[in-house]
C-alpha positions as protocol buffer text, in pm:
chain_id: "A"
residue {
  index: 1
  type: UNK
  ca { x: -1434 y: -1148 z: 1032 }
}
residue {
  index: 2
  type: UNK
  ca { x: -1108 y: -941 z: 1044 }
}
residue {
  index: 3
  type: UNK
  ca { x: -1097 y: -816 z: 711 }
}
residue {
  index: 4
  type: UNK
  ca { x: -1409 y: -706 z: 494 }
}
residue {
  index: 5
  type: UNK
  ca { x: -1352 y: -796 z: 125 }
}
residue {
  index: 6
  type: UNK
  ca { x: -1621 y: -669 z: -170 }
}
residue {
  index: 7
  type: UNK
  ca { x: -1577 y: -568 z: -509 }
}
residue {
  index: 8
  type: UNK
  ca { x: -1722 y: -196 z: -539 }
}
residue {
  index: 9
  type: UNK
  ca { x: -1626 y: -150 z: -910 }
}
residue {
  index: 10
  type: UNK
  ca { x: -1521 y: -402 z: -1149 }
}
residue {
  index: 11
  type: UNK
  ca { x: -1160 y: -479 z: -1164 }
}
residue {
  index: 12
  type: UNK
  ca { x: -1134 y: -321 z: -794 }
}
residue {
  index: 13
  type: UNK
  ca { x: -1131 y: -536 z: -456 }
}
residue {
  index: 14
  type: UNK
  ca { x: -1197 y: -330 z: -100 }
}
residue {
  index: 15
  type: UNK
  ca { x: -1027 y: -492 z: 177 }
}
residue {
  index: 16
  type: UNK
  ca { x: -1103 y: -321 z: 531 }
}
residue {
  index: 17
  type: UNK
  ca { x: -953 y: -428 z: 796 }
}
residue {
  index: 18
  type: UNK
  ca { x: -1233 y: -472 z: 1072 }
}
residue {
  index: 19
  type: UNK
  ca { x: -1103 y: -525 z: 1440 }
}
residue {
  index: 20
  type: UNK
  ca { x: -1222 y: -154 z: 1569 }
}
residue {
  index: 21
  type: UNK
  ca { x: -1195 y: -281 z: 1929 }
}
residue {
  index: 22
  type: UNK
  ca { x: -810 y: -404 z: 1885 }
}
residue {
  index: 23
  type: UNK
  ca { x: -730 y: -105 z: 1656 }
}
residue {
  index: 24
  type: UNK
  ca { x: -699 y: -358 z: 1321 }
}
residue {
  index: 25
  type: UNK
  ca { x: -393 y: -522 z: 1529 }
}
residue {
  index: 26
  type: UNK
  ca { x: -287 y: -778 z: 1256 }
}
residue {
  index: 27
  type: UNK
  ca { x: -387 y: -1151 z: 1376 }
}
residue {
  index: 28
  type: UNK
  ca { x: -325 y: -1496 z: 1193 }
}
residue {
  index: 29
  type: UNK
  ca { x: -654 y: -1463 z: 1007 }
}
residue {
  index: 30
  type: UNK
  ca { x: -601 y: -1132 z: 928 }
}
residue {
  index: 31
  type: UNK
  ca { x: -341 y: -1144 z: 729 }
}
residue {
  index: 32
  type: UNK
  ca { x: -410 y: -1430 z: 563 }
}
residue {
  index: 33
  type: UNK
  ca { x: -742 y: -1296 z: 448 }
}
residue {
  index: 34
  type: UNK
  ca { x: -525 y: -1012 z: 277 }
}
residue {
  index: 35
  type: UNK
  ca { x: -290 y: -1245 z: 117 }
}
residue {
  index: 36
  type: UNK
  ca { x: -606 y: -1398 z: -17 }
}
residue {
  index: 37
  type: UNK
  ca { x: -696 y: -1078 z: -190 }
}
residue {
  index: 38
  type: UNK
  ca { x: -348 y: -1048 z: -355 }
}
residue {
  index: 39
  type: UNK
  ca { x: -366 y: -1333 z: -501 }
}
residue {
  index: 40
  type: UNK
  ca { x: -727 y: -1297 z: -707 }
}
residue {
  index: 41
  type: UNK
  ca { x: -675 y: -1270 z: -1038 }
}
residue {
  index: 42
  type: UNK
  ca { x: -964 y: -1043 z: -1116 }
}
residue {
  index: 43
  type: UNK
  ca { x: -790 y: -774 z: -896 }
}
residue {
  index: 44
  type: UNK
  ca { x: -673 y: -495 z: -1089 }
}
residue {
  index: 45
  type: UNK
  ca { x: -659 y: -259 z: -828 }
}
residue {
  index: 46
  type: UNK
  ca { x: -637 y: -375 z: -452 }
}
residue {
  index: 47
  type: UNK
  ca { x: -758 y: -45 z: -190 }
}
residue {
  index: 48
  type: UNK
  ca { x: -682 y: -101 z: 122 }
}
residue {
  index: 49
  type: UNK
  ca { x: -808 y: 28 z: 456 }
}
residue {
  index: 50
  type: UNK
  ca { x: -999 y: 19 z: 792 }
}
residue {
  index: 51
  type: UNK
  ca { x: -1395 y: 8 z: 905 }
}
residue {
  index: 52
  type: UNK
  ca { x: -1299 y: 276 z: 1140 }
}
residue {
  index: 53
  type: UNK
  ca { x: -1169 y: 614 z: 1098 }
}
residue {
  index: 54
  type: UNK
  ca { x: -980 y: 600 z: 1414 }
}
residue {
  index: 55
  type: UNK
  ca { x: -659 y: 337 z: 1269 }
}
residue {
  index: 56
  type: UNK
  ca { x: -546 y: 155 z: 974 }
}
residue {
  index: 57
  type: UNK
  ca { x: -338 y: -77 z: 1213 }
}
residue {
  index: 58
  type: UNK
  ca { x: -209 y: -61 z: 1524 }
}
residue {
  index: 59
  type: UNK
  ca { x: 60 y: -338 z: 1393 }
}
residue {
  index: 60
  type: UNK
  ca { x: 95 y: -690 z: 1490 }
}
residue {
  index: 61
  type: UNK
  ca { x: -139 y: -812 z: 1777 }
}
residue {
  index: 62
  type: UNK
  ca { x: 91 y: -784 z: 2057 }
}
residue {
  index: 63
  type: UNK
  ca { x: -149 y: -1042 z: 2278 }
}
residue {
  index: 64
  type: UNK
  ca { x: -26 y: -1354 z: 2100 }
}
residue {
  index: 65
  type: UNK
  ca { x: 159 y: -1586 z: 2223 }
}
residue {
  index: 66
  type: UNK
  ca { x: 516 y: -1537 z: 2155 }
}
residue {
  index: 67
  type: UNK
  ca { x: 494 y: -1869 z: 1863 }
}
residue {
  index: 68
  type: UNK
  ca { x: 214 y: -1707 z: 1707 }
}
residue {
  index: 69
  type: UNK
  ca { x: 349 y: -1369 z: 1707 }
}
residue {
  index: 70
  type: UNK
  ca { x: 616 y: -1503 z: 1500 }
}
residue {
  index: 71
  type: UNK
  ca { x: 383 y: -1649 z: 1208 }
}
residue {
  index: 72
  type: UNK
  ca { x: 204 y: -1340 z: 1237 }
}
residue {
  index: 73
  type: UNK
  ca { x: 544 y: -1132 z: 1153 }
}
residue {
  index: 74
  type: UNK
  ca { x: 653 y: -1377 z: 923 }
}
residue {
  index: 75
  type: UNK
  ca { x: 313 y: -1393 z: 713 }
}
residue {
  index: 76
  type: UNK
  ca { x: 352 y: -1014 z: 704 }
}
residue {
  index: 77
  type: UNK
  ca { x: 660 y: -1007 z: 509 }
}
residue {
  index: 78
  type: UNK
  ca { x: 518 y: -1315 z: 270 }
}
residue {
  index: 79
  type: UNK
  ca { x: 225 y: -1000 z: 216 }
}
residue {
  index: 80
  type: UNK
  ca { x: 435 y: -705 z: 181 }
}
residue {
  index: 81
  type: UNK
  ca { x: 638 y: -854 z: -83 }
}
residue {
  index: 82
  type: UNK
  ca { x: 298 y: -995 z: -282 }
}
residue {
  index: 83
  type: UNK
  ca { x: 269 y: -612 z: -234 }
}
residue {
  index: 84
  type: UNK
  ca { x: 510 y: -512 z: -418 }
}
residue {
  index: 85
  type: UNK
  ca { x: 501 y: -813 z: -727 }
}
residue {
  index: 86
  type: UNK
  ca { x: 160 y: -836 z: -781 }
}
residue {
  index: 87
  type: UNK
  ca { x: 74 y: -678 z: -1158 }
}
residue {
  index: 88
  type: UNK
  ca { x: -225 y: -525 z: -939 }
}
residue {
  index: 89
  type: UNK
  ca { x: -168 y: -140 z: -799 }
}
residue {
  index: 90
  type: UNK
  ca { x: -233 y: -83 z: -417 }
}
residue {
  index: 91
  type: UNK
  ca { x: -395 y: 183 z: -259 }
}
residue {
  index: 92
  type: UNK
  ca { x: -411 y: 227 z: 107 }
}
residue {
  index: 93
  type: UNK
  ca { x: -654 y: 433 z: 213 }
}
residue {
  index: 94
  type: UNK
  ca { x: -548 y: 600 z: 576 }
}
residue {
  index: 95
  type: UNK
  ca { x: -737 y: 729 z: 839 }
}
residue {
  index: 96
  type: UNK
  ca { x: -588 y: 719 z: 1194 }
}
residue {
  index: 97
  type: UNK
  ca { x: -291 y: 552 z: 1322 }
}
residue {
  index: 98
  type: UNK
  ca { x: -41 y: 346 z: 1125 }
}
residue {
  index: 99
  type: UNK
  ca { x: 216 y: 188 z: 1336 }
}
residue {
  index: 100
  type: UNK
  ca { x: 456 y: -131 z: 1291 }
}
residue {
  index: 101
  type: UNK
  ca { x: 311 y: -342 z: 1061 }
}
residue {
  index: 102
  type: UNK
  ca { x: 21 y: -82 z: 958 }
}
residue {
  index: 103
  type: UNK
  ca { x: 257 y: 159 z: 842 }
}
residue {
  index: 104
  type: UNK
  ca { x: 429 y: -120 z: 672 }
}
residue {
  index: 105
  type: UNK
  ca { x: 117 y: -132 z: 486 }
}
residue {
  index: 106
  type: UNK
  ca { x: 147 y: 200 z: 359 }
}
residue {
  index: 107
  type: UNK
  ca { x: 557 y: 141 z: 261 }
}
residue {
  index: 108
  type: UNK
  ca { x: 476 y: -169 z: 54 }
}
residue {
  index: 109
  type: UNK
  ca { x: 164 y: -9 z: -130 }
}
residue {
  index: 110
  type: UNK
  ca { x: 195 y: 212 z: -466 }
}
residue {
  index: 111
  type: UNK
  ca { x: -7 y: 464 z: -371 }
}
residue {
  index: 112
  type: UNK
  ca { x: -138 y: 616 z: -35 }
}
residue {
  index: 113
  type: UNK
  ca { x: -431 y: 879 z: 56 }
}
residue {
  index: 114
  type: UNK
  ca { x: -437 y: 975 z: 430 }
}
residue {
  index: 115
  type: UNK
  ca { x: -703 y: 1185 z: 626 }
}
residue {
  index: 116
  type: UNK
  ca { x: -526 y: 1548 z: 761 }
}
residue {
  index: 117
  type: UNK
  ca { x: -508 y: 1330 z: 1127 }
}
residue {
  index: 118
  type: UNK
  ca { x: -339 y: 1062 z: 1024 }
}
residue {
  index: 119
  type: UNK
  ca { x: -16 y: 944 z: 1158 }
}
residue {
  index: 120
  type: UNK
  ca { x: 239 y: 664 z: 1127 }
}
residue {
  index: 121
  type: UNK
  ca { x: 500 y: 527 z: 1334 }
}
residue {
  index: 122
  type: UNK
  ca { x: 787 y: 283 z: 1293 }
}
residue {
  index: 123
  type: UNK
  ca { x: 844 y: 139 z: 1645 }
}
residue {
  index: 124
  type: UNK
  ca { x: 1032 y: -190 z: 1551 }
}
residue {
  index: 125
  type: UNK
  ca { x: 1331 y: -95 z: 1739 }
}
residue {
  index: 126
  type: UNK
  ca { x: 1163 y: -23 z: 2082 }
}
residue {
  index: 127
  type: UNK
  ca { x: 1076 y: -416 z: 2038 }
}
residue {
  index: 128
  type: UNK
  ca { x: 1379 y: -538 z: 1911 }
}
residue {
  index: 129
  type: UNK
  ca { x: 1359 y: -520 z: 1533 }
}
residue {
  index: 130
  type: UNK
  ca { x: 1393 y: -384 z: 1240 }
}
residue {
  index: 131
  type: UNK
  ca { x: 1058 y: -242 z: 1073 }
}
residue {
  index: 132
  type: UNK
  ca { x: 1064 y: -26 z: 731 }
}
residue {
  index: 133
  type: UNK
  ca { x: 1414 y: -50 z: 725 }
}
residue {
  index: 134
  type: UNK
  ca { x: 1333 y: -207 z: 356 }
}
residue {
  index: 135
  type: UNK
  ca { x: 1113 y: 49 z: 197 }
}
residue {
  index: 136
  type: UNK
  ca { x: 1173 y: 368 z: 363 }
}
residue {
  index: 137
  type: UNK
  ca { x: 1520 y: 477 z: 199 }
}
residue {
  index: 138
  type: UNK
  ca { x: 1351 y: 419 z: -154 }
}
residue {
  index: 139
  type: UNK
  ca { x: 1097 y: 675 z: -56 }
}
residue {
  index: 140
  type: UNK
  ca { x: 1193 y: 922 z: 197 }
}
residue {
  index: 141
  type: UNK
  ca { x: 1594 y: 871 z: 143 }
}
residue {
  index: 142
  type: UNK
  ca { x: 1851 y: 670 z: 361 }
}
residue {
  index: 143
  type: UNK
  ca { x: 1902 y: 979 z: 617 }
}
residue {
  index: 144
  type: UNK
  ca { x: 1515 y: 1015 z: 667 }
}
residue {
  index: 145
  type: UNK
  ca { x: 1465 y: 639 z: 731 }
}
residue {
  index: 146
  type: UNK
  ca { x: 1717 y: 595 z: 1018 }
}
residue {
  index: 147
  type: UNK
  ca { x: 1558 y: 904 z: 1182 }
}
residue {
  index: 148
  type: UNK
  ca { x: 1218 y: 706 z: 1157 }
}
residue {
  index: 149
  type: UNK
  ca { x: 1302 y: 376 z: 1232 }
}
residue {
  index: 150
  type: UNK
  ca { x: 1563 y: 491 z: 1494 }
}
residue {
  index: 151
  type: UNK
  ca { x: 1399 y: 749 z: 1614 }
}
residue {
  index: 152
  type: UNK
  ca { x: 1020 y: 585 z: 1655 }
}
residue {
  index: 153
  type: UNK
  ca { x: 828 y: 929 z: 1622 }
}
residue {
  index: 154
  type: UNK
  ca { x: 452 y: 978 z: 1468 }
}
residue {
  index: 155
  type: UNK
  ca { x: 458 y: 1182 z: 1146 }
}
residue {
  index: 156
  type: UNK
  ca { x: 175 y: 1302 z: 1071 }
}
residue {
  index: 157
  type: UNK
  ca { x: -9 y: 1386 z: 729 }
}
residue {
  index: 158
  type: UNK
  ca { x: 152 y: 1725 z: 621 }
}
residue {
  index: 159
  type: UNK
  ca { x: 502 y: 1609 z: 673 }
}
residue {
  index: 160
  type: UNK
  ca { x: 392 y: 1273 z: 585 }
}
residue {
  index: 161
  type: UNK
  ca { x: 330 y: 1453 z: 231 }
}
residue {
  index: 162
  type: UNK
  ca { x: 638 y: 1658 z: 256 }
}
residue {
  index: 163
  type: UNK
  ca { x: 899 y: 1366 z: 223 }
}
residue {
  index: 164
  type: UNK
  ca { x: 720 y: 1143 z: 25 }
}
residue {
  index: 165
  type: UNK
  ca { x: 561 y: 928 z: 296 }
}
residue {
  index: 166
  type: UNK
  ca { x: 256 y: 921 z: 121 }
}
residue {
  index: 167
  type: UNK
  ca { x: 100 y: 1059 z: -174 }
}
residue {
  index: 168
  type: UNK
  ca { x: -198 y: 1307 z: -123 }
}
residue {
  index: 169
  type: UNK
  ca { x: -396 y: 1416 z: 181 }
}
residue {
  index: 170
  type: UNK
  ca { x: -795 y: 1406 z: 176 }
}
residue {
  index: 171
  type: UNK
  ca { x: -1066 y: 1463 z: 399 }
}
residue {
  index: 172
  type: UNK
  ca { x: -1191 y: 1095 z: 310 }
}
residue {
  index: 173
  type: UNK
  ca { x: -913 y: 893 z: 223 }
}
residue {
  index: 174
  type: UNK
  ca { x: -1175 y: 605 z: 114 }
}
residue {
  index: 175
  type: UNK
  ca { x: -1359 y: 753 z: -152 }
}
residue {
  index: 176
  type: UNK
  ca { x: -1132 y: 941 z: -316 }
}
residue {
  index: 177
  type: UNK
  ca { x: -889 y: 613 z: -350 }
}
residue {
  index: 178
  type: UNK
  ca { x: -1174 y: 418 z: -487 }
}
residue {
  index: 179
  type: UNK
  ca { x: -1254 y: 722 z: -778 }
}
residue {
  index: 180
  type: UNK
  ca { x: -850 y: 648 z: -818 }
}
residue {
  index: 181
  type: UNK
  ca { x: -874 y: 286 z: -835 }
}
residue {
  index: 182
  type: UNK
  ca { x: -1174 y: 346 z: -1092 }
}
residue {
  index: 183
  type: UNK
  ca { x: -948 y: 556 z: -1321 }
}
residue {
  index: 184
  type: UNK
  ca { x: -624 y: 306 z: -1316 }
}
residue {
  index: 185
  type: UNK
  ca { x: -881 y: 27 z: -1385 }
}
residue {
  index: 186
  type: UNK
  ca { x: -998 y: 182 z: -1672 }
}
residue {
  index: 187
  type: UNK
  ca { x: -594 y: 204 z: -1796 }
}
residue {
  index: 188
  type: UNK
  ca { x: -446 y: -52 z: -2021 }
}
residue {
  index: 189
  type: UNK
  ca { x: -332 y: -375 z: -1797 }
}
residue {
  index: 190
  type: UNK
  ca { x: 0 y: -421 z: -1941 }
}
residue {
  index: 191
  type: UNK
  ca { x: 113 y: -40 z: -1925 }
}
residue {
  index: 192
  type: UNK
  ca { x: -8 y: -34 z: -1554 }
}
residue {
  index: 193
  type: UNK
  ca { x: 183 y: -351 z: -1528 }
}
residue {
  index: 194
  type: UNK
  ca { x: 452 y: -215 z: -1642 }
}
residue {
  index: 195
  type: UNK
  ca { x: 505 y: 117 z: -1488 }
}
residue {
  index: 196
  type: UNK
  ca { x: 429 y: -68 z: -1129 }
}
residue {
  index: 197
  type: UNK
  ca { x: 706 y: -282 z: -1204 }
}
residue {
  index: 198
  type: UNK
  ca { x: 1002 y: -67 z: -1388 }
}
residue {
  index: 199
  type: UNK
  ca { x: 938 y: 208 z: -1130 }
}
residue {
  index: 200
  type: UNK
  ca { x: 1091 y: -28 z: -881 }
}
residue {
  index: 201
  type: UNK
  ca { x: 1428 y: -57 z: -1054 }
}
residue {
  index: 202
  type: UNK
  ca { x: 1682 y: 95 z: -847 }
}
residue {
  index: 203
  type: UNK
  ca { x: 1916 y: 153 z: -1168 }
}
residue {
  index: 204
  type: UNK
  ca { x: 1755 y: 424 z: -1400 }
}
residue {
  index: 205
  type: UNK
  ca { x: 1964 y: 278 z: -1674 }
}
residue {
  index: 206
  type: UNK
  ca { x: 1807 y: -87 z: -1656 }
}
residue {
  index: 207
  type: UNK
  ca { x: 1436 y: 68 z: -1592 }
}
residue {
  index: 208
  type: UNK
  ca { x: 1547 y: 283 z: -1942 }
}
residue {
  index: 209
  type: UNK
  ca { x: 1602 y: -8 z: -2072 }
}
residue {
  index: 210
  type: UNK
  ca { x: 1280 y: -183 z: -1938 }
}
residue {
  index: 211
  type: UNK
  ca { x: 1054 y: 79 z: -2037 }
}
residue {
  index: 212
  type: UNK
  ca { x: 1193 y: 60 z: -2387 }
}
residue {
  index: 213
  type: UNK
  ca { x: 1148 y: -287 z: -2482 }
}
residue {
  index: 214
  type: UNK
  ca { x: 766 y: -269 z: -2297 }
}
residue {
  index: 215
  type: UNK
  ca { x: 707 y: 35 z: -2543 }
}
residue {
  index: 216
  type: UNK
  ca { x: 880 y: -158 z: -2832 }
}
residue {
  index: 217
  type: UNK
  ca { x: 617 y: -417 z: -2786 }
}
residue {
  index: 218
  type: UNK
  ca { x: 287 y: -181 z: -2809 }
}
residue {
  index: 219
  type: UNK
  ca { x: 30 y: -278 z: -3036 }
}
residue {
  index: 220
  type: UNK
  ca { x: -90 y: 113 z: -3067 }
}
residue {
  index: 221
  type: UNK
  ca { x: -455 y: -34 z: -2881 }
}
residue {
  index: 222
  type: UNK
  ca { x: -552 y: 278 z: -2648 }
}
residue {
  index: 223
  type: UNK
  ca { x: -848 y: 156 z: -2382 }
}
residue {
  index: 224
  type: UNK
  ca { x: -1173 y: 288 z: -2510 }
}
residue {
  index: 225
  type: UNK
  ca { x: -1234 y: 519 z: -2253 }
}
residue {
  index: 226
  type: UNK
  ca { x: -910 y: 707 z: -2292 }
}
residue {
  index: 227
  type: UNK
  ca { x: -946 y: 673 z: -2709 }
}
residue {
  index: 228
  type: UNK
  ca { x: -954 y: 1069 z: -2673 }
}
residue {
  index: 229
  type: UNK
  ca { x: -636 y: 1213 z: -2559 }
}
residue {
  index: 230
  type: UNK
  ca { x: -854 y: 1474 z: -2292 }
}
residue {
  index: 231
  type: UNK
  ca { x: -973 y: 1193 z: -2151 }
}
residue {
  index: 232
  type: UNK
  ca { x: -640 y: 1066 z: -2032 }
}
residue {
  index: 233
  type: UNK
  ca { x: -542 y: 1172 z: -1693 }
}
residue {
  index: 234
  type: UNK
  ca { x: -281 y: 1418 z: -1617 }
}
């Protein structure tokens, strides 16, 4: 087993990725087993993380073969961008190390909660490629993603935090992005739907525009848990 799949709250699937002794390095299986998750359509929040404290990922298994490798990396891109257009909101959970293709795990999810010790690294160019060169000038700004894609250094948490990396820092990443994933479940699909998707419109005229015509379309239902406005999270 390489990644360890249950369903802790209804509407929520746990995926952990569970090869301590290889620091989660992504595999065949492995990644397959999370584009597996993406696609169940009971998911409405996916959380994301590791059986150990100690990494998310350490990226793609660099002991494959050089034919396998290339699935591997190939698959990975297939998953980041089921990421990013699934209706469902992903939270990665990080404790440890992210590097290569674990801390493209945390650039393709929505939301990310890392331990004070965590750190993540972008060492594509050291092996000849481009890694985060996608994602990282939509969050941290085009300046701030050559220096971490070029540059190959850890960041850790705090600055992490500081550039907009990731989104919050917690002693245990884990439960508090399950009491997360608990509150978005309990959210209206469509709206959650819909601010995923027109948040990722580059042109803040067309995601006007797209936030609009969702609104236009509201039936005025609220969720029954949030019927009372001091319910509704802040």
């Amino acid at each position: 087993m390489t990644v360890a799949i249950s369903h802790p709250l209804p509407g929520v699937v746990q995926a952990l990725l569970d090869r301590p002794a290889a620091r989660n390095a992504i595999n065949l299986d492995m990644v397959r087993r999370l584009a597996e998750v993406m696609n169940d359509p009971q998911a409405r929040v996916i959380v994301i993380g590791s059986t150990s404290p100690e990494a998310l990922s350490s990226g793609a298994d660099i002991k494959l073969d050089d034919a396998e490798r290339a699935e591997v990396s190939r698959e990975l891109y297939r998953l980041y961008e089921m990421m990013r257009t699934t209706d469902a909101i992903i939270v990665v959970a990080l404790s440890g190390h992210a590097v290569g293709g674990g801390a493209q795990l945390v650039v393709a999810a929505d939301f990310t909660v890392a331990s004070p010790g965590a750190t993540i690294r972008f060492r594509g160019p050291g092996h000849g490629l481009a890694v985060g060169a996608w994602a990282l000038p939509g969050l941290v700004g085009r300046g701030r993603a050559i220096d971490l894609t070029l540059g190959m250094r850890s960041v850790d948490a705090l600055e992490a935090l500081e550039i907009g990396l990731i989104q919050r820092i917690e002693d245990s990443p884990l439960p508090y992005a399950l009491t997360f994933a608990e509150e978005i479940s309990a959210l209206s699909p469509s709206a959650v739907a819909a601010v995923k998707r027109i948040s990722g419109i580059a042109d803040p005229l067309e995601a006007l525009k797209a936030e609009r015509e969702h609104n236009d379309r509201w039936d005025g239902s609220i969720p029954a848990k949030h019927g009372d406005d001091s319910n509704l999270p802040r």
